[in-house]
N, C-alpha and C positions, 0 to 999 in steps of 0.2 A: 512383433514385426508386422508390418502394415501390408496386406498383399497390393499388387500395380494392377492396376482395372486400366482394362483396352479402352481406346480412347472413344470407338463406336459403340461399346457397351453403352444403354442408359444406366445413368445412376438409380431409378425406382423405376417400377413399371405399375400401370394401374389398370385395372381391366374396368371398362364402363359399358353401361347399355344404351348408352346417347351419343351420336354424333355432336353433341354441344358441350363441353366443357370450361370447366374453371380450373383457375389451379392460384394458389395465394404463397406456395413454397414451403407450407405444414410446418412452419417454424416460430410461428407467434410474430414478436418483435423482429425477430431472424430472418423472417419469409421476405418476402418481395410483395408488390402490392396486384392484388386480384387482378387476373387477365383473363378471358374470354376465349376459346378457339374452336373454330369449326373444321369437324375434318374433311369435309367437302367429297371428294369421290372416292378418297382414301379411305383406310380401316385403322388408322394410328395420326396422331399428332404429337410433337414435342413441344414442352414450354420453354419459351424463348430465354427465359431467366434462369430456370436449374435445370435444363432437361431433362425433366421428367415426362415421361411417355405415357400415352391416355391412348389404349388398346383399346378395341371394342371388341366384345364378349362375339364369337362365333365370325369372327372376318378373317382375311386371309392372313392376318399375322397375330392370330389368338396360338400361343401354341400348347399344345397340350400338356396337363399339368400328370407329373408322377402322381401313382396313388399310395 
C-alpha cells in the first residue's frame, strides 16, 4: 500500500553549499532536461519540472537532522 504524500511536501530535498544550482530530474532518459536556478535572497529553490527542493546547508530552512 502506497502511503498519500501531502501536496506541500517536496518529493526529494537536497542540501547544497551554492546559491547556484542545477537539477537534470536524476533519472537518466526519465529526467527532464538541465535547468539552472538561482536562489537569489532566499535559502531554498524548487525545480520547476519535479520539485525537487535545493536547500542550502546552514540557512533558515536547513533543518536539523536526527542523530
Amino acid at each position: 500500500m502506497s502511503r498519500k504524500r501531502d501536496v506541500f511536501t517536496p518529493p526529494e530535498i537536497s542540501m547544497v553549499t551554492s546559491r547556484k544550482v542545477s537539477c537534470n530530474g536524476g533519472g537518466g532518459a526519465l529526467g527532464h532536461p538541465k535547468v539552472w536556478y538561482e536562489m537569489g535572497h532566499e535559502d531554498f529553490v524548487e525545480c520547476k519540472y519535479c520539485d525537487r527542493r535545493f536547500v542550502l546547508t546552514g540557512g533558515s530552512h536547513d533543518q536539523p537532522r536526527a542523530r
